[in-house]
DONU-644458 format. One record per atom (N, C-alpha, C, O, CB): residue in three letters; x, y, z; residue number from 1; atom name. Coordinates in steps of 0.1 Angstrom, whole numbers, plus 5000, padded with zeros to 4 digits. Atoms other than C-alpha are relative to their C-alpha. Glycine has a CB too. Layout:
BEGIN
+------+------+------+------+-----+------+
: rest :   c1 :   c2 :   c3 :  nr : atom :
+------+------+------+------+-----+------+
:  ALA :    X :    Y :    Z : NUM :   CA :
...
+------+------+------+------+-----+------+
END
This chain:
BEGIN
+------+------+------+------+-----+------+
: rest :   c1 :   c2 :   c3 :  nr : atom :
+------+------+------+------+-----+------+
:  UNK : 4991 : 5005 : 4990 :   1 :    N :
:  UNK : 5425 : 8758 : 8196 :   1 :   CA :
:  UNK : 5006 : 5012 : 5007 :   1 :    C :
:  UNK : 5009 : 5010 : 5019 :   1 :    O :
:  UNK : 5011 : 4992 : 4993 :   1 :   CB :
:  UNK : 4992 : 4989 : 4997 :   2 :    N :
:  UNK : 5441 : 8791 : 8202 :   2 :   CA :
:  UNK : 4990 : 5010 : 5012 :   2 :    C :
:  UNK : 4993 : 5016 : 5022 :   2 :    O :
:  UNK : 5004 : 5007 : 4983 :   2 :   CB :
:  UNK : 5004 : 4993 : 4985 :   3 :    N :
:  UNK : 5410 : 8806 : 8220 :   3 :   CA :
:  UNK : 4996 : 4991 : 5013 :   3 :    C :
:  UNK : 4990 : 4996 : 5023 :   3 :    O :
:  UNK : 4989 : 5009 : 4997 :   3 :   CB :
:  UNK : 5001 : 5007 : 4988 :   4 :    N :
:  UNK : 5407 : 8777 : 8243 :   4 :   CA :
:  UNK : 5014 : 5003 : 5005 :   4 :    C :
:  UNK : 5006 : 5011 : 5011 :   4 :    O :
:  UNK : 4996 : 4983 : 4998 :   4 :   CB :
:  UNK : 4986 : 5002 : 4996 :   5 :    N :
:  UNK : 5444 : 8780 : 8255 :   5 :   CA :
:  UNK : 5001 : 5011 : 5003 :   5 :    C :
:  UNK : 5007 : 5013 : 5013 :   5 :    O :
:  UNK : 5010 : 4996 : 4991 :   5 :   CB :
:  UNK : 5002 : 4988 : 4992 :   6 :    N :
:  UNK : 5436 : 8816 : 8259 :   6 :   CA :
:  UNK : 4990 : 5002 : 5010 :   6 :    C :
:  UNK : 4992 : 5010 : 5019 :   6 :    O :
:  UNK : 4998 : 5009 : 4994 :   6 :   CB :
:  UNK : 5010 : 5000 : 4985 :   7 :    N :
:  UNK : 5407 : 8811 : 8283 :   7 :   CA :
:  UNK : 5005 : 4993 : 5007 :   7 :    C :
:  UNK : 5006 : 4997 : 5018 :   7 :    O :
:  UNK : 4988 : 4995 : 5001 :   7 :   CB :
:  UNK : 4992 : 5004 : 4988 :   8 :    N :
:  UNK : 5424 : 8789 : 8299 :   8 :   CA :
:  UNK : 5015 : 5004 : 5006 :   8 :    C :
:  UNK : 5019 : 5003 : 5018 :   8 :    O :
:  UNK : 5001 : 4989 : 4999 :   8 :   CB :
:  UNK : 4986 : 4992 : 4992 :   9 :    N :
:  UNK : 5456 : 8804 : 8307 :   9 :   CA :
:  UNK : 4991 : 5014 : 5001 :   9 :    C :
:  UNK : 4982 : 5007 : 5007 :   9 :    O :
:  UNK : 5019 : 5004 : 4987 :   9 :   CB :
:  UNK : 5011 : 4992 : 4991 :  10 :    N :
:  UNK : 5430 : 8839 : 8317 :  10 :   CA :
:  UNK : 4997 : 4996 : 5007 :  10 :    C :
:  UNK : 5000 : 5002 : 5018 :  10 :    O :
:  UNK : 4989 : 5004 : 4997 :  10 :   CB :
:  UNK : 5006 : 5003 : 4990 :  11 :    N :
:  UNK : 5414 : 8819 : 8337 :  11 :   CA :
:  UNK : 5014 : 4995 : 5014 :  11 :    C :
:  UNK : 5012 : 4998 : 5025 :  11 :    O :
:  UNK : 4987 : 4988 : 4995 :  11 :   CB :
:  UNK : 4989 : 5006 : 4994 :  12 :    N :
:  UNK : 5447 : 8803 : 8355 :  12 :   CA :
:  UNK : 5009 : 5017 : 5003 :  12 :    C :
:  UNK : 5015 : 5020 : 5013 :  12 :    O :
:  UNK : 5009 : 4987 : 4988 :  12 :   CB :
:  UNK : 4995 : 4988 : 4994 :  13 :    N :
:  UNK : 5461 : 8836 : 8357 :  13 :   CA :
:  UNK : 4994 : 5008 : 5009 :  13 :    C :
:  UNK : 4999 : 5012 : 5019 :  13 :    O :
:  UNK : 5003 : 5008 : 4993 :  13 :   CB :
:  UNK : 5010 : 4995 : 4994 :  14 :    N :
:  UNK : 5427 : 8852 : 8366 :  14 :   CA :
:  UNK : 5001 : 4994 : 5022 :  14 :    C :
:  UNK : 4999 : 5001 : 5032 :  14 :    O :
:  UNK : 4986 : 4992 : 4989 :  14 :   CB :
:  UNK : 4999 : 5008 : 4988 :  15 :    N :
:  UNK : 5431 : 8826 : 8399 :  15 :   CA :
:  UNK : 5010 : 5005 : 5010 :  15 :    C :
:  UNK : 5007 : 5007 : 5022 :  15 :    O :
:  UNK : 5003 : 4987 : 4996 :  15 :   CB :
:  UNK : 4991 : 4998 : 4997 :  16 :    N :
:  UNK : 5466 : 8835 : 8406 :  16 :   CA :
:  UNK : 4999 : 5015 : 5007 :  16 :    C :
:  UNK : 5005 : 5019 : 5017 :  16 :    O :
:  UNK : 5008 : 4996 : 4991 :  16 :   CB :
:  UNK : 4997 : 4986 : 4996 :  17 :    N :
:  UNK : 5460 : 8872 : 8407 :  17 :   CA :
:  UNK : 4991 : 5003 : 5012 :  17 :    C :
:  UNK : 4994 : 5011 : 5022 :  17 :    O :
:  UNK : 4998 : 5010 : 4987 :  17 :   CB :
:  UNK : 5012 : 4995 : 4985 :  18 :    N :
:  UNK : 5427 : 8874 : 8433 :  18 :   CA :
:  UNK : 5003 : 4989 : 5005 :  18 :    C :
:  UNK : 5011 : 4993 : 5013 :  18 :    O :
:  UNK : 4981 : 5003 : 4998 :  18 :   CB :
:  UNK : 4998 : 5010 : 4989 :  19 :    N :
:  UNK : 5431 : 8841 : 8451 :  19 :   CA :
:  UNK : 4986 : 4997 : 5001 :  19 :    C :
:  UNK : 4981 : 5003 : 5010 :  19 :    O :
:  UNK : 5007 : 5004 : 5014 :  19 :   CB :
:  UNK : 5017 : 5001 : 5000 :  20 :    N :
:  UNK : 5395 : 8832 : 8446 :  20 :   CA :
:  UNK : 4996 : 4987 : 4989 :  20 :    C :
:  UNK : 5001 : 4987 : 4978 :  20 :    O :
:  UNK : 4992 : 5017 : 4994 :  20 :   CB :
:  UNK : 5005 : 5012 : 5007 :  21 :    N :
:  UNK : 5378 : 8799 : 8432 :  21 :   CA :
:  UNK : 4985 : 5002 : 4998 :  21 :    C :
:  UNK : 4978 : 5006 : 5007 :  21 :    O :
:  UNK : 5003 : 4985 : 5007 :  21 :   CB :
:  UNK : 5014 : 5000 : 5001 :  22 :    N :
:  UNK : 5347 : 8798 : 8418 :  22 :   CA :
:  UNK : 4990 : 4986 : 5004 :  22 :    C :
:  UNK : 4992 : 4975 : 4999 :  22 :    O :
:  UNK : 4999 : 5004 : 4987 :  22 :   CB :
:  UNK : 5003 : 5012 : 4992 :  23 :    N :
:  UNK : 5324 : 8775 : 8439 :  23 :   CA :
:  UNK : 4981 : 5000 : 4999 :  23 :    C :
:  UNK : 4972 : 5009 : 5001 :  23 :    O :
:  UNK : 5008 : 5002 : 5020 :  23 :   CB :
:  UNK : 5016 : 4999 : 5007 :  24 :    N :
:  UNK : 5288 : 8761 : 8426 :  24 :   CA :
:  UNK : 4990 : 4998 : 5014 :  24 :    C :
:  UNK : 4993 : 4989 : 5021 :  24 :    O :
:  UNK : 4995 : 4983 : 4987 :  24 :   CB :
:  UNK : 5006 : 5002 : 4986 :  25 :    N :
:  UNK : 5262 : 8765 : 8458 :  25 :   CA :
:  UNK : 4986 : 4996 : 4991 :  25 :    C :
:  UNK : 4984 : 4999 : 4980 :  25 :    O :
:  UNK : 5000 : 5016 : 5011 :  25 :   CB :
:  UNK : 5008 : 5012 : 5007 :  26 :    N :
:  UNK : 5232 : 8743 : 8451 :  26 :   CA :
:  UNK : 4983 : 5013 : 5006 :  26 :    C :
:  UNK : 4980 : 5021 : 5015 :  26 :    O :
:  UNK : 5003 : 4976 : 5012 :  26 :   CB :
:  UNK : 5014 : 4988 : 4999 :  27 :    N :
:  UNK : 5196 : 8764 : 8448 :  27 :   CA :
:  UNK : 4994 : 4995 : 5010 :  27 :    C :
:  UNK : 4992 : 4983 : 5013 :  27 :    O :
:  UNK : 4988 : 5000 : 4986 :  27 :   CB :
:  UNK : 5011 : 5002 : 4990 :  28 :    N :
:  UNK : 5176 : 8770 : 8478 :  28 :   CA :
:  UNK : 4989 : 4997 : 5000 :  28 :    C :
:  UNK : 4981 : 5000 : 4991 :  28 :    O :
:  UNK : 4998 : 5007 : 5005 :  28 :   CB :
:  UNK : 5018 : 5007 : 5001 :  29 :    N :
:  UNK : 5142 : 8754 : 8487 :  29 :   CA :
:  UNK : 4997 : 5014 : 5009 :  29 :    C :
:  UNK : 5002 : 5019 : 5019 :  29 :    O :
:  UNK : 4995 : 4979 : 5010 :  29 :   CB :
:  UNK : 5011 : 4990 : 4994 :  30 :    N :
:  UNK : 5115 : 8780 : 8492 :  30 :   CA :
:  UNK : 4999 : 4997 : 5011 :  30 :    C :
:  UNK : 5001 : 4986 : 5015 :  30 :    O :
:  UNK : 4988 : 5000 : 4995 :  30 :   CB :
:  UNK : 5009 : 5004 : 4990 :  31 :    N :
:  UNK : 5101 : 8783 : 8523 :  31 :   CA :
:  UNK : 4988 : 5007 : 5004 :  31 :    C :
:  UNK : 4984 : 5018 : 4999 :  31 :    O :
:  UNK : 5008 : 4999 : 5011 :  31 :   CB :
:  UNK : 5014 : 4993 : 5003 :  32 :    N :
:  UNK : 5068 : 8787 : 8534 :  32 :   CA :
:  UNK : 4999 : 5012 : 5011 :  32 :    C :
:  UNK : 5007 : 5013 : 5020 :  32 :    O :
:  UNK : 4985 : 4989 : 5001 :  32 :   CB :
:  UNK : 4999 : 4988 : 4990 :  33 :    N :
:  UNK : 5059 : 8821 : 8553 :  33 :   CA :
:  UNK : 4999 : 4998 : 5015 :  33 :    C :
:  UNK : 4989 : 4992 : 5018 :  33 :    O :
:  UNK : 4990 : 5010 : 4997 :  33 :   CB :
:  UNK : 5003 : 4997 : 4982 :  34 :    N :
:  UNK : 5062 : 8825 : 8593 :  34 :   CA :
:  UNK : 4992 : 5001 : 5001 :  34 :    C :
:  UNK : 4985 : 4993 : 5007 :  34 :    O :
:  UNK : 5003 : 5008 : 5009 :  34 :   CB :
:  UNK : 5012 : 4993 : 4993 :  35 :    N :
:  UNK : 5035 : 8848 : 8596 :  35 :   CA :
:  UNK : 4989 : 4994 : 4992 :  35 :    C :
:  UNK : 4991 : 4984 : 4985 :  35 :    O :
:  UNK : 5000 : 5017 : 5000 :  35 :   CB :
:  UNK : 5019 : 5000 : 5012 :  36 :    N :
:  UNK : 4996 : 8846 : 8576 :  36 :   CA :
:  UNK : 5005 : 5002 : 4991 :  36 :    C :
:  UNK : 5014 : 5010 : 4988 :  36 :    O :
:  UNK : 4986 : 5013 : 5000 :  36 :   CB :
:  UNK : 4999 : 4991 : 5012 :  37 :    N :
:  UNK : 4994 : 8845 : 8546 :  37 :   CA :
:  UNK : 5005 : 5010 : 4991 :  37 :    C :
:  UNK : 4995 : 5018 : 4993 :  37 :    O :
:  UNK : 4996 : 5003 : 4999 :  37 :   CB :
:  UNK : 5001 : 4984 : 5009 :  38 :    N :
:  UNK : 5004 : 8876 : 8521 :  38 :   CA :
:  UNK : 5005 : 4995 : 4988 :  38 :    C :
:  UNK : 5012 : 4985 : 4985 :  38 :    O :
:  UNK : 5012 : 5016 : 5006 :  38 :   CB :
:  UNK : 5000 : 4999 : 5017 :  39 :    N :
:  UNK : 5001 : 8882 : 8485 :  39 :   CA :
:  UNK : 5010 : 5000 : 4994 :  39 :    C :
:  UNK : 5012 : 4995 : 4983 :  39 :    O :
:  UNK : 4995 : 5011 : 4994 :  39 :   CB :
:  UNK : 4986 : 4997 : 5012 :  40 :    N :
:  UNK : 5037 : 8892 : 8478 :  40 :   CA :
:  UNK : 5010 : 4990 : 5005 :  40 :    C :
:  UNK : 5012 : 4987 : 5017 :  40 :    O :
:  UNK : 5008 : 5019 : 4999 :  40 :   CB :
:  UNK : 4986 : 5005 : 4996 :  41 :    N :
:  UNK : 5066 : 8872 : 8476 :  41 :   CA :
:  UNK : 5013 : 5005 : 5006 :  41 :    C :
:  UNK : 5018 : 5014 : 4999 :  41 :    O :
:  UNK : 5004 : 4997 : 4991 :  41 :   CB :
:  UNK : 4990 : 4994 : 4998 :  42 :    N :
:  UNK : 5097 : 8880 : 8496 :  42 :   CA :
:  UNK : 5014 : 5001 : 4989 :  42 :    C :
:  UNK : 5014 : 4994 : 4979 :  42 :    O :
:  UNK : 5002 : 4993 : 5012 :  42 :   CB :
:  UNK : 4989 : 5007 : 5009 :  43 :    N :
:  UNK : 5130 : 8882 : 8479 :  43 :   CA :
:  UNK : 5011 : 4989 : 5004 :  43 :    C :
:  UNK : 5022 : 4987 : 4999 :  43 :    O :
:  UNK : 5008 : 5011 : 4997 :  43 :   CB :
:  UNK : 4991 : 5012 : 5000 :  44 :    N :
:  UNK : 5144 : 8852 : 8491 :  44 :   CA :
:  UNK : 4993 : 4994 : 4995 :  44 :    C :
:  UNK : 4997 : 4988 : 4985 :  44 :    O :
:  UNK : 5005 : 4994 : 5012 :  44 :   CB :
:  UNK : 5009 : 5013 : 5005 :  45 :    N :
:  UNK : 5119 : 8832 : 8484 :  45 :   CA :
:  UNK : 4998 : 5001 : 4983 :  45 :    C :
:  UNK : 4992 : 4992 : 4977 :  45 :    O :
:  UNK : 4984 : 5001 : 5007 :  45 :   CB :
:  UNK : 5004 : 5002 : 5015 :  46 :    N :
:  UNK : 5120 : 8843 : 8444 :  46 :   CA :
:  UNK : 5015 : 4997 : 4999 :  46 :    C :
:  UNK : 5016 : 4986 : 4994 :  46 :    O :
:  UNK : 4992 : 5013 : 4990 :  46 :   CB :
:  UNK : 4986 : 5002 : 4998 :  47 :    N :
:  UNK : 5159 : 8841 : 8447 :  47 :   CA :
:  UNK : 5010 : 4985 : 5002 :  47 :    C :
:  UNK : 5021 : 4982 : 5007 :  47 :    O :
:  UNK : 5000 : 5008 : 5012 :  47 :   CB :
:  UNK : 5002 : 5018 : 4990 :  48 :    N :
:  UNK : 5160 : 8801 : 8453 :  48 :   CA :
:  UNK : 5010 : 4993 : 4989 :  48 :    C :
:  UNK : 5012 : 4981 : 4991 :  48 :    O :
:  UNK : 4978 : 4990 : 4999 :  48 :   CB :
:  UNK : 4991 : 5007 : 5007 :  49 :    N :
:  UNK : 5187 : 8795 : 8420 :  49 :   CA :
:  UNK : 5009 : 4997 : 5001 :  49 :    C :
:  UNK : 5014 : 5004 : 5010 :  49 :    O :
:  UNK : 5002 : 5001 : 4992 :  49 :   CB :
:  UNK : 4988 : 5005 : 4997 :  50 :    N :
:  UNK : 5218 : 8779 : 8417 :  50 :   CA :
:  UNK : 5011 : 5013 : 4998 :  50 :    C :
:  UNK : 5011 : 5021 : 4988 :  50 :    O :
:  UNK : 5003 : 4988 : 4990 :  50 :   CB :
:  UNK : 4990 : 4992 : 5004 :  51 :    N :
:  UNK : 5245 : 8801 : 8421 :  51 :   CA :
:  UNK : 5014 : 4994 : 5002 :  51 :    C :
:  UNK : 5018 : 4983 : 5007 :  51 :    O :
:  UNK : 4999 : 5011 : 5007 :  51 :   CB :
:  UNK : 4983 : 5009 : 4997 :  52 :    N :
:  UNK : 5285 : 8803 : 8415 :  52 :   CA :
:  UNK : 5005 : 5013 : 5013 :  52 :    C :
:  UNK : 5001 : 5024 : 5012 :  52 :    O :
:  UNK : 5017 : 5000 : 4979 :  52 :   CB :
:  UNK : 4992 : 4989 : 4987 :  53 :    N :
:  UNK : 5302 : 8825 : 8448 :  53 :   CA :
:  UNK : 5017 : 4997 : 5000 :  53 :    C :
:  UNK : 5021 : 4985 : 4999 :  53 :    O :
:  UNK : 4994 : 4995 : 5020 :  53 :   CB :
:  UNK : 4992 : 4997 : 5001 :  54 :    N :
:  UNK : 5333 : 8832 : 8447 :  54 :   CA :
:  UNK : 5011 : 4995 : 5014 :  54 :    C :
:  UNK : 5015 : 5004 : 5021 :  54 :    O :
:  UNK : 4997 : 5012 : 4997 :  54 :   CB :
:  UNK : 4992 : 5003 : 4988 :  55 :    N :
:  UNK : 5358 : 8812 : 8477 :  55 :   CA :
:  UNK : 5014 : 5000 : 4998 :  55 :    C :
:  UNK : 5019 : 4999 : 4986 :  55 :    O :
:  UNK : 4996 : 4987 : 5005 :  55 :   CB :
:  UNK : 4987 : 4995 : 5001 :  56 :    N :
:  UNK : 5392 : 8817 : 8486 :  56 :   CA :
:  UNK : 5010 : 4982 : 4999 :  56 :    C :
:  UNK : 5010 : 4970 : 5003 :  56 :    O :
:  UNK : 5004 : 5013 : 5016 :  56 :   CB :
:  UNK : 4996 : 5014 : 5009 :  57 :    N :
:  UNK : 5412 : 8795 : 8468 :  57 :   CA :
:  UNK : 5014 : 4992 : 5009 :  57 :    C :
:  UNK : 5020 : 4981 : 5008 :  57 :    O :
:  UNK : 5006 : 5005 : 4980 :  57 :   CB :
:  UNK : 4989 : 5007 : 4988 :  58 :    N :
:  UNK : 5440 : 8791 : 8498 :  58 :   CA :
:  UNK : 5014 : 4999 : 4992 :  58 :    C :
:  UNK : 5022 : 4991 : 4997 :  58 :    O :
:  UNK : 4995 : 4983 : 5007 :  58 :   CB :
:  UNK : 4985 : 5004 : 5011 :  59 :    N :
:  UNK : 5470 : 8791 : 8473 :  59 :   CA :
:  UNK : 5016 : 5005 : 5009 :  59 :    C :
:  UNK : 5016 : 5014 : 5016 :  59 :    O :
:  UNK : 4999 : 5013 : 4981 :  59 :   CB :
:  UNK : 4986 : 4993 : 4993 :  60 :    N :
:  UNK : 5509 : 8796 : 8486 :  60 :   CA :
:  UNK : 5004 : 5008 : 4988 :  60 :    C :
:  UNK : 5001 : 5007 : 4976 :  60 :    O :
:  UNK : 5014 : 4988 : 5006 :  60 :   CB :
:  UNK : 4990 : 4988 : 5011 :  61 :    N :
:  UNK : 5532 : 8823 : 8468 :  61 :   CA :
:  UNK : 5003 : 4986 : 4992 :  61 :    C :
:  UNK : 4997 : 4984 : 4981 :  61 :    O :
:  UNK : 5019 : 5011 : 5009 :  61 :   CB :
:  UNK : 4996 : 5012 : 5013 :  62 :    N :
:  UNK : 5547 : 8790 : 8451 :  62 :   CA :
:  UNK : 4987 : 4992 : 4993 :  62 :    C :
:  UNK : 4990 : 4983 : 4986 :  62 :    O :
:  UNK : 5013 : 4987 : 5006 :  62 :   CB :
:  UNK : 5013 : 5005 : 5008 :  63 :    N :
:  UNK : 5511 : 8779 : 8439 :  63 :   CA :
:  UNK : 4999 : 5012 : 4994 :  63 :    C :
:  UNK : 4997 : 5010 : 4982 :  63 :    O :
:  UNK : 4987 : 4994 : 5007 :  63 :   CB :
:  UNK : 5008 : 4988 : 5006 :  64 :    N :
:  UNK : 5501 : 8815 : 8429 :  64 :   CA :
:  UNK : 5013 : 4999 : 4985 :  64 :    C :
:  UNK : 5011 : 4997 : 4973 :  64 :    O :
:  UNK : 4998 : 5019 : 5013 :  64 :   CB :
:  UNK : 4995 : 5006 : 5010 :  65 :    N :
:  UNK : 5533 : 8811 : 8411 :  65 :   CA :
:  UNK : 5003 : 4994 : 4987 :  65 :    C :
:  UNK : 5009 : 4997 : 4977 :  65 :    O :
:  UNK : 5002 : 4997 : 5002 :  65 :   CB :
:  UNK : 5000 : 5010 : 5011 :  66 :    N :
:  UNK : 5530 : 8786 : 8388 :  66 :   CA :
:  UNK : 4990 : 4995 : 4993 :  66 :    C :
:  UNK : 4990 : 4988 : 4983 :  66 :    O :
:  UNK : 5004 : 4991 : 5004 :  66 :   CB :
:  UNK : 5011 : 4993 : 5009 :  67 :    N :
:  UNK : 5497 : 8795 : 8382 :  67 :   CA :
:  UNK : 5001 : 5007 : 4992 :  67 :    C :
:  UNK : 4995 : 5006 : 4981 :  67 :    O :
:  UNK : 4992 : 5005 : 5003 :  67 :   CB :
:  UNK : 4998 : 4988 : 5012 :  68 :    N :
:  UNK : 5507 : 8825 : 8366 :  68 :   CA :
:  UNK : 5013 : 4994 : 4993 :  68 :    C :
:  UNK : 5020 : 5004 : 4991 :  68 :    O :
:  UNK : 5003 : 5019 : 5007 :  68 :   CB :
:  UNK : 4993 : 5003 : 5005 :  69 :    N :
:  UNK : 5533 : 8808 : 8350 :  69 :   CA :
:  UNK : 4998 : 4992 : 4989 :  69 :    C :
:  UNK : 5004 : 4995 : 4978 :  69 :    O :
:  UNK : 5005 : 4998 : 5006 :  69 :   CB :
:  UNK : 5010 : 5010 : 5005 :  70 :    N :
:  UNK : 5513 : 8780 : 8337 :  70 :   CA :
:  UNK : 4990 : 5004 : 4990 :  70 :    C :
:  UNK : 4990 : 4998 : 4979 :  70 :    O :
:  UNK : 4993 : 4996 : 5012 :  70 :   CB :
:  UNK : 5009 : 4992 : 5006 :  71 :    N :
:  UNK : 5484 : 8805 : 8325 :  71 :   CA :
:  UNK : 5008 : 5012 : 4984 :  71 :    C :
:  UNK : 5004 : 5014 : 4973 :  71 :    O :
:  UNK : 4993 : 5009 : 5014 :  71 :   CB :
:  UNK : 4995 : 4991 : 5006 :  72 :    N :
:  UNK : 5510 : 8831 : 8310 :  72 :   CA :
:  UNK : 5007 : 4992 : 4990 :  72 :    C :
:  UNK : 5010 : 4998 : 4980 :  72 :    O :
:  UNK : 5006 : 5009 : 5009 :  72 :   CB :
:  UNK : 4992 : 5013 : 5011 :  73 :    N :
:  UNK : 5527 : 8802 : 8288 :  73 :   CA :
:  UNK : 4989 : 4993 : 4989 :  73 :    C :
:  UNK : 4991 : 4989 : 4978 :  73 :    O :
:  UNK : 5007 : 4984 : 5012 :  73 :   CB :
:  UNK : 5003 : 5004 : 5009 :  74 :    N :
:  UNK : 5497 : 8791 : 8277 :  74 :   CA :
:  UNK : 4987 : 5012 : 4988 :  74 :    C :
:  UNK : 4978 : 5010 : 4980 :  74 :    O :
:  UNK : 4995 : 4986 : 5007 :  74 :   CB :
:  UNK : 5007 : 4989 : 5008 :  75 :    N :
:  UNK : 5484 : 8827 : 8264 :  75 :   CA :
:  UNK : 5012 : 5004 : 4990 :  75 :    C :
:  UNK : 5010 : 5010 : 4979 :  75 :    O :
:  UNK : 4996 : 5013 : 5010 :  75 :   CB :
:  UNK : 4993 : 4999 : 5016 :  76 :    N :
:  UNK : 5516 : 8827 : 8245 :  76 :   CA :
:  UNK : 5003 : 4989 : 4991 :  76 :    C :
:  UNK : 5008 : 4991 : 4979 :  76 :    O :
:  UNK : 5014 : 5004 : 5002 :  76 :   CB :
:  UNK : 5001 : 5007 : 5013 :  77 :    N :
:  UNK : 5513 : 8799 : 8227 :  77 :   CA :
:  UNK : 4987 : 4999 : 4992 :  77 :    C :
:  UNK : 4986 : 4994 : 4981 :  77 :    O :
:  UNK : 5004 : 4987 : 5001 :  77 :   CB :
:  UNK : 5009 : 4996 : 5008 :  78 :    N :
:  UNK : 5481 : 8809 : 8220 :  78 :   CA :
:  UNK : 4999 : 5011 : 4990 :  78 :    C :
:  UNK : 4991 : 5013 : 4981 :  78 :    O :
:  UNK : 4993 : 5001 : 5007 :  78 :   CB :
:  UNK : 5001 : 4987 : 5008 :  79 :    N :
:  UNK : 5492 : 8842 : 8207 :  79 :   CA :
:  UNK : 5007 : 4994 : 4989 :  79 :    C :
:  UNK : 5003 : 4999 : 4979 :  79 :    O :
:  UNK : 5006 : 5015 : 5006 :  79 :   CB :
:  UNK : 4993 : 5011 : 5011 :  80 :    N :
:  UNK : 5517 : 8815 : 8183 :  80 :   CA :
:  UNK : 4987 : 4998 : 4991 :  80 :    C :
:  UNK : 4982 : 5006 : 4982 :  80 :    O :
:  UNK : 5006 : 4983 : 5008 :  80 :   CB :
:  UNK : 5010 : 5006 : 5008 :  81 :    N :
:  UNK : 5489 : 8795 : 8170 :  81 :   CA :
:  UNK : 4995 : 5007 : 4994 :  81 :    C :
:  UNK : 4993 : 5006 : 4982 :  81 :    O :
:  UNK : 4992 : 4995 : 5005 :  81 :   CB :
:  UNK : 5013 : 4987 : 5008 :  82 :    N :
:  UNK : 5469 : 8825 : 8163 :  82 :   CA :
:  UNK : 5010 : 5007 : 4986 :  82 :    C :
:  UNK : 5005 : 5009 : 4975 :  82 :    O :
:  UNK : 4995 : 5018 : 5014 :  82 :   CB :
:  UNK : 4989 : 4995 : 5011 :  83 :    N :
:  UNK : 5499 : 8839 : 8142 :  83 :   CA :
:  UNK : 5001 : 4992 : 4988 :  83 :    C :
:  UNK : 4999 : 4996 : 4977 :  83 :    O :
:  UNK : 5014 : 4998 : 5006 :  83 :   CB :
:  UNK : 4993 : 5012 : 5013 :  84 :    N :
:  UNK : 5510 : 8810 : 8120 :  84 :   CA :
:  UNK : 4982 : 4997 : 4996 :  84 :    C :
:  UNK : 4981 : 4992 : 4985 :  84 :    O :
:  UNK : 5014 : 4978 : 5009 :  84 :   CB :
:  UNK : 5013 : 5003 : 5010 :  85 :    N :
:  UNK : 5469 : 8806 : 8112 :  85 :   CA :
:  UNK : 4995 : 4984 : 5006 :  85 :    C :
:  UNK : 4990 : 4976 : 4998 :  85 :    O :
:  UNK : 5006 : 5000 : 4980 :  85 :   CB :
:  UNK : 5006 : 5014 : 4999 :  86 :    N :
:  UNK : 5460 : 8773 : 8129 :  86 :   CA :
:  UNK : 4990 : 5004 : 5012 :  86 :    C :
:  UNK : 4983 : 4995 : 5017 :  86 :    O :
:  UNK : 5013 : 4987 : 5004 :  86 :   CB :
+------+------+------+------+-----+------+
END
């Protein structure tokens, strides 16, 4: 319990401090070559998986706020839990 409550208050603070959401972009379809033929593959075209990119999460001072407030509250009751042994 204690290290879920620490990843998540990290991650809620993590948010607050860069302003950045992590955002899932859906894998590209190959495409086939312009020119003739050739043997080698480009690097887009092996490059074609899902990725996560990094978008700006748009937050006001009173959201970044209470993110880190929110996050930082729930890394100390994680550092609790961890204490007393549960």
């Amino acid at each position: 319990m204690s290290l879920v409550l620490l990843a998540i208050g990290a991650v809620l603070v993590l948010v607050a401090m860069f302003n950045r959401l992590p955002r899932y972009v859906p894998p590209r379809t190959a495409r086939a070559p312009a020119r003739g033929g050739t043997a080698t593959r480009t690097r887009a075209e092996t490059a074609a998986g899902p990725r996560l990119r990094l978008a700006p999460a748009r937050l006001t001072e009173q959201g970044r706020a209470l993110l880190t407030t929110l996050g930082g509250s729930a890394m100390i009751v994680a550092f609790f839990l961890a204490l007393s042994g549960h």
